[in-house]
DOBA-215958 format. One line per field, with one value per residue: x, y, z of N, C-alpha, C in turn; residue in one letter; residue number from 1. Coordinates in pm, whole numbers, plus 50000, padded with zeros to 5 digits. Layout:
n_east: [X|...]
n_north: [Y|...]
n_up: [Z|...]
ca_east: [X|...]
ca_north: [Y|...]
ca_up: [Z|...]
c_east: [X|...]
c_north: [Y|...]
c_up: [Z|...]
resn: [A|...]
resi: [NUM|...]
***
This chain:
n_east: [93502|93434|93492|93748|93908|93761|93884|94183|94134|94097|94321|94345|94115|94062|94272|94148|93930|94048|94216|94087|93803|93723|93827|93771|93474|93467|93543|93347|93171|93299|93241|92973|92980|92990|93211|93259|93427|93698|93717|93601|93251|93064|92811|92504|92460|92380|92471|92783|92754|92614|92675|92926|92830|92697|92905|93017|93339|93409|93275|93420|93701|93652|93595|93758|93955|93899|93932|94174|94290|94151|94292|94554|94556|94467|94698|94923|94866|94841|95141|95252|95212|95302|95583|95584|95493|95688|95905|95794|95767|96010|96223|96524|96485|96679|96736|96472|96445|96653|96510|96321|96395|96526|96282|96154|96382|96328|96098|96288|96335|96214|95888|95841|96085|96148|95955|96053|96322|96251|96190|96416|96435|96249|96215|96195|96431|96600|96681|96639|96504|96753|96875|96709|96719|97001|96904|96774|96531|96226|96204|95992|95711|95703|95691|95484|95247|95032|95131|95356|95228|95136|95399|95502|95245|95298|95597|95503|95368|95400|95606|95516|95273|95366|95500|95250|95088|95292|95367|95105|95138|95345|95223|95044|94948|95141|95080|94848|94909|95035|94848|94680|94884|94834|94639|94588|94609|94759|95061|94967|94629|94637|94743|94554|94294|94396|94604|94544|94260|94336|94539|94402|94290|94522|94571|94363|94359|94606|94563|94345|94493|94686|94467|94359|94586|94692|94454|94405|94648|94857|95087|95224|95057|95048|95343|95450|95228|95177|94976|94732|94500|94325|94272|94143|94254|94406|94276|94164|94329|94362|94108|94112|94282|94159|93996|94071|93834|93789|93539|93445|93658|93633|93404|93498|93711|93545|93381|93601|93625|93424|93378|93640|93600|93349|93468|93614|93488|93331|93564|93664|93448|93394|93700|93673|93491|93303|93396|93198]
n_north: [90620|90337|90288|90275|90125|89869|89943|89853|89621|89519|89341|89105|88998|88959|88778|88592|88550|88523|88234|88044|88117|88116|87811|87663|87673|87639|87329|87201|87233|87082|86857|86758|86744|86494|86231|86168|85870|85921|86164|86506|86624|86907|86938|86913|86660|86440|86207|86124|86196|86043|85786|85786|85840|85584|85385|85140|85140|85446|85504|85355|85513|85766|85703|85583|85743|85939|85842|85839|86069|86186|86094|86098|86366|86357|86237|86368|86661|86562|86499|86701|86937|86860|86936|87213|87362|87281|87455|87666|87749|87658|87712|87976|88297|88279|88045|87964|88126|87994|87690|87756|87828|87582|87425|87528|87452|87192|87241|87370|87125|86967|86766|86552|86436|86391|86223|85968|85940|85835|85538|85411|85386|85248|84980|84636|84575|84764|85062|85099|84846|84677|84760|84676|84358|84319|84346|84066|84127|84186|84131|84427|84475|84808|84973|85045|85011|85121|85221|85342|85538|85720|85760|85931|86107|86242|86357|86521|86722|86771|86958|87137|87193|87205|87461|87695|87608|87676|87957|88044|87939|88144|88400|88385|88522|88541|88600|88509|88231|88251|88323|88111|87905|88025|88029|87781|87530|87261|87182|87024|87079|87338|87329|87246|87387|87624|87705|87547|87637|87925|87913|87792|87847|87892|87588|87477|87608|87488|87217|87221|87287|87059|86830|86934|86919|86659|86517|86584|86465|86282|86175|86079|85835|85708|85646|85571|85413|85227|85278|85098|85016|85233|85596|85907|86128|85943|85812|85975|86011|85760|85743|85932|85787|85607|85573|85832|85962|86284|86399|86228|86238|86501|86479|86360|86502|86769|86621|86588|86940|86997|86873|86942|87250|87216|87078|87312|87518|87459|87398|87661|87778|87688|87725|88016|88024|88153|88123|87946]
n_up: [65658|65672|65439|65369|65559|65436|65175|65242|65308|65040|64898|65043|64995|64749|64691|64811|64663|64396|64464|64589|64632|64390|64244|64401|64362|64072|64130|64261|64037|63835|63968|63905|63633|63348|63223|62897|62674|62729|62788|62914|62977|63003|63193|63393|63557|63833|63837|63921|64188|64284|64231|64385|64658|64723|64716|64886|64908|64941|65177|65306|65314|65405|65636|65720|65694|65821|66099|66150|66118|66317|66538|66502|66536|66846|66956|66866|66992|67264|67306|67203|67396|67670|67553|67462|67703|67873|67772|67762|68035|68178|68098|67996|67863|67603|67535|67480|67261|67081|67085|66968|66676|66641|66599|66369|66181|66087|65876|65685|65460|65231|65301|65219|65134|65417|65464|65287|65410|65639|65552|65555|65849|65887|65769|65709|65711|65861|66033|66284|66305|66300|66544|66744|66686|66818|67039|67069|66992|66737|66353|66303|66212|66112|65885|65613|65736|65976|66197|66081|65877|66076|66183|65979|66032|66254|66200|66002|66169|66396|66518|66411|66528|66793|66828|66804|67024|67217|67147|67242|67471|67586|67604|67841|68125|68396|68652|68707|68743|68940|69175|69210|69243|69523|69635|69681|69506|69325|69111|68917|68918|68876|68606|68438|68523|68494|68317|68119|68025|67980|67778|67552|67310|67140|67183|67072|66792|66688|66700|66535|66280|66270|66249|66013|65827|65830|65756|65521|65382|65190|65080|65329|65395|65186|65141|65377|65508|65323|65167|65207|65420|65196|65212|65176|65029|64891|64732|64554|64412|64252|64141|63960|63802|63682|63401|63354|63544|63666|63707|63908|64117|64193|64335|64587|64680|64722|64954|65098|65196|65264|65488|65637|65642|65785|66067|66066|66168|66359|66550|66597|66659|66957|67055|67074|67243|67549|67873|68115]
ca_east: [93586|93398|93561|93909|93917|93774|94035|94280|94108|94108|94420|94342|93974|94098|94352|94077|93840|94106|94293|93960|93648|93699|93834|93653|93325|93477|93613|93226|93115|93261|93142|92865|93017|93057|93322|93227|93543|93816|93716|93499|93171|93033|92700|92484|92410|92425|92561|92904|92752|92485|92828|93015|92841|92645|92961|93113|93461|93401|93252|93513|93771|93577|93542|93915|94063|93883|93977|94349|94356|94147|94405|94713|94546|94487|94828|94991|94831|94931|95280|95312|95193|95437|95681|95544|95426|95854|95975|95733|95773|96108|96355|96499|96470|96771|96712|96330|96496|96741|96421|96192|96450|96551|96145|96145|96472|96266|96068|96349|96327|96080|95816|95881|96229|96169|95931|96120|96462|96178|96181|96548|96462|96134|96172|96274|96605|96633|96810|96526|96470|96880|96903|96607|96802|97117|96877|96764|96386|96211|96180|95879|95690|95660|95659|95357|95131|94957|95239|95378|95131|95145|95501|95437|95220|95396|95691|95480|95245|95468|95725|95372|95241|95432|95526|95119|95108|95430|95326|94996|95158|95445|95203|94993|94980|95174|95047|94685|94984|95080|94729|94636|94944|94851|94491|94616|94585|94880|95107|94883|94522|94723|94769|94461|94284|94421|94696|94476|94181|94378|94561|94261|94249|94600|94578|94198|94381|94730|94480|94292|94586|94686|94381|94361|94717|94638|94338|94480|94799|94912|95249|95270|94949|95127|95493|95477|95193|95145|94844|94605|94348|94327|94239|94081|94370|94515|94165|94143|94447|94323|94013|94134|94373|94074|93929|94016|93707|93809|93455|93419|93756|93583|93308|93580|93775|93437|93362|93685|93641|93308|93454|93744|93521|93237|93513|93698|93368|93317|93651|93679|93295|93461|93809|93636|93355|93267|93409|93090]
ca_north: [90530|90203|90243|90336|89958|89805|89950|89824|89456|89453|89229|88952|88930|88956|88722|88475|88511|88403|88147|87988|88068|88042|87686|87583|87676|87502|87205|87168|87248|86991|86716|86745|86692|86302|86169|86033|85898|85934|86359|86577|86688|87000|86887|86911|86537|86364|86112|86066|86247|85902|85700|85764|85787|85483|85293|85155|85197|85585|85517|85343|85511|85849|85672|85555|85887|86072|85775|85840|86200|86256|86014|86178|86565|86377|86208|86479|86751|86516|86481|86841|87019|86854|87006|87315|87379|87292|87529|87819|87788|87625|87778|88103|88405|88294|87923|87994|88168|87886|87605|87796|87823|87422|87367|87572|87409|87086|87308|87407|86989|86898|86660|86457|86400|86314|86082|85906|85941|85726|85454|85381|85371|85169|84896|84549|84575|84964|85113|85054|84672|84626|84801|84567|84232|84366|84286|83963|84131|84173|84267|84423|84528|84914|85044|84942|85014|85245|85277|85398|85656|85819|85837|86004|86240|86318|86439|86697|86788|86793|87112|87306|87250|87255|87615|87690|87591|87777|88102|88091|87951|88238|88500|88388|88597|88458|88648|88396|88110|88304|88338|88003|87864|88128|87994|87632|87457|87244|87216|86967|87127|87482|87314|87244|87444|87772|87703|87493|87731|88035|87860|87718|87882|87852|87467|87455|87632|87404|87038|87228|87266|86954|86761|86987|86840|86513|86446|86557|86417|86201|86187|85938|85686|85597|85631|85536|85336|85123|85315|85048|85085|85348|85740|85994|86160|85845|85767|86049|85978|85597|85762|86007|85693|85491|85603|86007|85998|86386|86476|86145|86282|86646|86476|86321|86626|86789|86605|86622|87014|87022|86813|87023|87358|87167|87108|87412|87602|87405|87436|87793|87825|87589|87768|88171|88035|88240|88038|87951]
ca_up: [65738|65653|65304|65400|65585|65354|65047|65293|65335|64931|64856|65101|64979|64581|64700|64829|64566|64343|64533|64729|64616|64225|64229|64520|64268|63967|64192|64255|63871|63744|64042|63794|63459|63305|63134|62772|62527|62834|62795|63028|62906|63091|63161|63521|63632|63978|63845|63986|64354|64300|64209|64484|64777|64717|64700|65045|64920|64954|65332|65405|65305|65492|65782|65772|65723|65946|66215|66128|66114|66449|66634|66512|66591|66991|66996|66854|67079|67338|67301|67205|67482|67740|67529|67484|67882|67954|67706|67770|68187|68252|67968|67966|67709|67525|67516|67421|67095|66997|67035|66874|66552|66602|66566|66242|66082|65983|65740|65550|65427|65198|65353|65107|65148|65533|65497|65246|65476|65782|65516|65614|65994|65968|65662|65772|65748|65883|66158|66386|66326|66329|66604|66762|66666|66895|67171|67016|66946|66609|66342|66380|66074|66097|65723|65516|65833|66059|66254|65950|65835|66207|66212|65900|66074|66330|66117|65934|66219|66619|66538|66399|66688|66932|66800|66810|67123|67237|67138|67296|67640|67646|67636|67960|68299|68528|68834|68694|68808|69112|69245|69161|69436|69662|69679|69710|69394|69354|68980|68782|68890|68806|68451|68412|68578|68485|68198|67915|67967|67957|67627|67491|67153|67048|67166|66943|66692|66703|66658|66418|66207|66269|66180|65854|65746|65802|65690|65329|65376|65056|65150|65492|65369|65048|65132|65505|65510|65213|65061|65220|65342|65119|65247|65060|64928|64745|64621|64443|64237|64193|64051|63820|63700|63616|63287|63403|63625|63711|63831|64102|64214|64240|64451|64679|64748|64775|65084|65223|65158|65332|65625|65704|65667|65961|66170|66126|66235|66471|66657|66632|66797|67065|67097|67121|67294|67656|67960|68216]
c_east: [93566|93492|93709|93973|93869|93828|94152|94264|94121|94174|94386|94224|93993|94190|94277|93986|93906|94147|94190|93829|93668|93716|93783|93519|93362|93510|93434|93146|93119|93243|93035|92875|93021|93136|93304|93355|93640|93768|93550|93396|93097|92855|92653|92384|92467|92496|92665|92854|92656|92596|92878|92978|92721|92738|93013|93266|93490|93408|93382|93678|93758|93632|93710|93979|94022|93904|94104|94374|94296|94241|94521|94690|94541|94580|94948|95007|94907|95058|95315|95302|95253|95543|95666|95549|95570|95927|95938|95708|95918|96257|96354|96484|96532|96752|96574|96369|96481|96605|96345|96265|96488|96342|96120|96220|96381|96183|96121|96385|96242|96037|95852|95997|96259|96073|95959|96293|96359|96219|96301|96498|96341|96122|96235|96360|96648|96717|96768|96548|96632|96950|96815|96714|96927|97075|96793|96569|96398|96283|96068|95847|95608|95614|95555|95307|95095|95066|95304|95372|95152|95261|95535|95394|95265|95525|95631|95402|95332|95512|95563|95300|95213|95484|95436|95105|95183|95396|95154|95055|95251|95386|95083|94995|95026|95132|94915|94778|94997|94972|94678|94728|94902|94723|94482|94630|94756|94932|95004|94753|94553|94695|94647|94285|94272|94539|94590|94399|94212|94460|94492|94245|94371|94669|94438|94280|94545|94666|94462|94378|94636|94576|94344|94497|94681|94532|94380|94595|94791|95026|95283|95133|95015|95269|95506|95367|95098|95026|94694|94584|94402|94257|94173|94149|94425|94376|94141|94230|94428|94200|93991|94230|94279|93958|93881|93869|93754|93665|93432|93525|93651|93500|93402|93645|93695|93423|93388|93675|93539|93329|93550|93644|93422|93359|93608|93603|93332|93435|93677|93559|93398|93570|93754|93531|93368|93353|93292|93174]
c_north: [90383|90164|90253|90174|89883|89812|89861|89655|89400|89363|89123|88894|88941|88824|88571|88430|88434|88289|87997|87957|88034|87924|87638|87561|87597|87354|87182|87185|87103|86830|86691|86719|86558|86318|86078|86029|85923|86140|86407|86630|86835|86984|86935|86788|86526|86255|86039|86139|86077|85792|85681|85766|85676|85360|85334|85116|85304|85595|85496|85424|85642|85793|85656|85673|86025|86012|85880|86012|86275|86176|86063|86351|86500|86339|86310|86609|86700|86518|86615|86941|86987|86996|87180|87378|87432|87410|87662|87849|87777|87689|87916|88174|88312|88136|87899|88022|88020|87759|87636|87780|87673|87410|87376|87501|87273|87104|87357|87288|86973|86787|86579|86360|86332|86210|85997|85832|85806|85597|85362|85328|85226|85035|84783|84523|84702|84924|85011|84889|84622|84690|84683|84408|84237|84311|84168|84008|84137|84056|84290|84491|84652|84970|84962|84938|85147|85319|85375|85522|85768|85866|85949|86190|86372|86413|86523|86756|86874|86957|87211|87271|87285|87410|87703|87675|87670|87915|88125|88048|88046|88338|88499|88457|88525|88492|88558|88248|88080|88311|88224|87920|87943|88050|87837|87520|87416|87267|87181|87032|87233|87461|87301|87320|87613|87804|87647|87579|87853|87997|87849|87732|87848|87700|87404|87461|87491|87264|87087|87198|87100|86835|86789|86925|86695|86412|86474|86524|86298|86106|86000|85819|85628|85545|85497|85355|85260|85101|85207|85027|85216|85474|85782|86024|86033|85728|85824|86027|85839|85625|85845|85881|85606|85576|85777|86059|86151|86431|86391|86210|86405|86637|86441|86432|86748|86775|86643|86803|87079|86958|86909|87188|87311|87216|87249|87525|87571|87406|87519|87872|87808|87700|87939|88108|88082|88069|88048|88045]
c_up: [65701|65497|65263|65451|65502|65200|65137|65284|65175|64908|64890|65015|64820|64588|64726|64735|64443|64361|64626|64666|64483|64240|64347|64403|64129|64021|64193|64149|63835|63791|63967|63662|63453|63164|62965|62692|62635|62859|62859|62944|63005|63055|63357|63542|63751|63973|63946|64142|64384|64346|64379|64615|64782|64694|64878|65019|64955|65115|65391|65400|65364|65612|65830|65811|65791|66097|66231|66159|66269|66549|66590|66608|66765|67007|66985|66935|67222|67423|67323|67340|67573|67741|67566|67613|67899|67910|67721|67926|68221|68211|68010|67845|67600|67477|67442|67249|67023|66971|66940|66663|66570|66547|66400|66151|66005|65853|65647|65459|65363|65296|65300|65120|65297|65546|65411|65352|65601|65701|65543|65759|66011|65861|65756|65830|65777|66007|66256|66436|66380|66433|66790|66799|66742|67044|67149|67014|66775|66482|66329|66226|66069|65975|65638|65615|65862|66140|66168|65920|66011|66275|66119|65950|66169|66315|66086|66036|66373|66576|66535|66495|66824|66959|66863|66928|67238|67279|67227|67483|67677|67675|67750|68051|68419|68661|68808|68794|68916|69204|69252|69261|69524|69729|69690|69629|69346|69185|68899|68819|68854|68635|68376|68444|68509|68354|68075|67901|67933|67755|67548|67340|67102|67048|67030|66810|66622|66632|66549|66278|66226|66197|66019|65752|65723|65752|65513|65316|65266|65074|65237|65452|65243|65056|65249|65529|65400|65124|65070|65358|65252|65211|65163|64939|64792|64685|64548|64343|64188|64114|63953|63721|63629|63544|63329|63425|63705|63768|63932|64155|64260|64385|64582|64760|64795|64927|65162|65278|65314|65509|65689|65718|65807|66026|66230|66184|66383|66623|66657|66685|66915|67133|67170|67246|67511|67784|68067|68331]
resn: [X|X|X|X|X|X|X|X|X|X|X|X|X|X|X|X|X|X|X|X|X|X|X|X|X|X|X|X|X|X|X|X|X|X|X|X|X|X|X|X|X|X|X|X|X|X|X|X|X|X|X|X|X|X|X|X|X|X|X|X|X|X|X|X|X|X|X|X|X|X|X|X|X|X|X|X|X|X|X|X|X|X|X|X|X|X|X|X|X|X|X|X|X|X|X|X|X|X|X|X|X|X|X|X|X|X|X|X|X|X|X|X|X|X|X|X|X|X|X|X|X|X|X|X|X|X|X|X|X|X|X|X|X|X|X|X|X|X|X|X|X|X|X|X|X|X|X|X|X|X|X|X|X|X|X|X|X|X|X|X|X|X|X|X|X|X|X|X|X|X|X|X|X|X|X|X|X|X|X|X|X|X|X|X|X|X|X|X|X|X|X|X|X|X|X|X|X|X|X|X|X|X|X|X|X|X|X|X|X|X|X|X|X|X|X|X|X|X|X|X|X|X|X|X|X|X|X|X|X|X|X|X|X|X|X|X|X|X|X|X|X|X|X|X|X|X|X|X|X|X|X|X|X|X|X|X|X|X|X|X|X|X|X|X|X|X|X|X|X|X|X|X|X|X|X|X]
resi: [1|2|3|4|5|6|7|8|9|10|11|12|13|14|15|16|17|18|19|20|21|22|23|24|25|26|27|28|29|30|31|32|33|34|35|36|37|38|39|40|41|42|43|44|45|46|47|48|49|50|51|52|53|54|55|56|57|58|59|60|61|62|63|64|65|66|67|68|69|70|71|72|73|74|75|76|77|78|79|80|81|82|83|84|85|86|87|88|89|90|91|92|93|94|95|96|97|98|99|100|101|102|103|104|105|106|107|108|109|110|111|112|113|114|115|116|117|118|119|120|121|122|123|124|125|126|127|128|129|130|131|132|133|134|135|136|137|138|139|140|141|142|143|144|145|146|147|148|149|150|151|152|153|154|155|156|157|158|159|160|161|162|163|164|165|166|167|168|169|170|171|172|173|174|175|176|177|178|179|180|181|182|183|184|185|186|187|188|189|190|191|192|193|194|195|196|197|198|199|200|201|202|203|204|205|206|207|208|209|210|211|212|213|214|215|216|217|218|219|220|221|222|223|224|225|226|227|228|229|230|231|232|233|234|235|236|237|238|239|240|241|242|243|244|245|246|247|248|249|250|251|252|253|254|255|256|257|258|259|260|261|262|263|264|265|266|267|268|269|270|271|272|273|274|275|276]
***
């Protein structure tokens, strides 16, 4: 029996060893190689692990993009779960459908292509600002900021998960709702109360995702917001451009690698973990 499930588990775990662990293990090989002559030598120094985190461009650009990406996963969570809550108590069947397929349609868009299309709404002279000037404000200088980068995130992050979200509040017990007025507890201690903890994992899981996008997001820090400060992501391509330093990048994406693995351990203790 033990070997009957695990013939069955083969694909995924052939599927990971290729897809995961191999270049995960060369992505950390050649953090150890140096660069002589613009070309990689396969060598095992510390070098570039000495390099880079002994520089405070690295810190800061750590420190930045794990600001940025845990303030989009709580604004985002935020926002979303409103939605979510209205759509998975107040909607019926048939209406539940039709949102759930509007949420999805933005993924048939490259990212790409929408946060290029923001650049219209948020540049000086955009919708936004000339829309602004109608009521004699601005203009206000959204694009090339933070603002920027987080409208950014918000584009690739709200629909996933508010979906995420969704699906974990439709399949709740409502008689947990019904018992919960009976015993006096009005809407908002209900929500809290007896809706987030009953949710709990597919809101854990919803940020998680979230914070995992954004913290490697490329995309909304260069397009949206004007690539400075700089992030991780668009340091790595500033440091493969300068004299194809391909193993400091390795160490960089390293980090981030080792970062997103903590926290994703860490919020899936959190999310299973026993309620007192």
């Amino acid at each position: 029996m033990p070997w009957y499930g695990l013939s069955l588990s083969m694909p995924i775990l052939v599927w990971q060893l290729i897809f995961f662990v191999f270049p995960l293990a060369f992505l950390v090989a050649i953090s150890f190689w140096i660069v002589r002559n613009y070309r990689m030598v396969p060598t095992f120094e510390w070098l570039n692990w000495s390099y880079m985190l002994s520089r405070g461009f690295f810190w800061d650009a750590y420190l930045h993009t794990l600001g940025m990406a845990a303030g989009a996963t709580v604004l985002v969570s935020l926002v979303a779960f409103p939605c979510a809550y209205t759509i998975a108590f107040k909607f019926r069947e048939s209406l539940k459908q039709l949102i759930v397929l509007l949420l999805v349609t933005p993924f048939f868009t490259s990212y790409l292509v929408r946060t290029y299309s923001w650049q219209v709404f948020l540049s000086d002279n955009g919708i936004l600002n000339a829309a602004f000037g109608q009521f004699g404000l601005g203009p206000f200088p959204m694009l090339n900021s933070t603002f920027g980068t987080y409208v950014g995130y918000f584009t690739l992050c709200l629909p996933l998960v508010v979906l995420l979200q969704l699906f974990s509040l439709m399949y709740i017990d409502r008689s947990l709702i019904e018992a919960a007025h009976n015993l006096g507890c009005g809407r908002v201690r209900t929500v809290f109360q007896v809706v987030v903890p009953t949710a709990r994992i597919g809101i854990v899981v919803a940020a998680l995702f979230c914070f995992i996008l954004t913290f490697g997001d490329f995309v909304s820090p260069l397009y949206l917001g004007g690539g400075q400060p700089p992030t991780l992501s668009t340091l790595i391509t500033d440091t493969t451009k300068s004299g194809q330093q391909w193993p400091r990048a390795a160490v960089i994406a390293t980090m981030m690698i080792v970062t997103l693995l903590i926290t994703a351990f860490a919020s899936i203790s959190f999310a299973y973990r026993r309620r007192a």
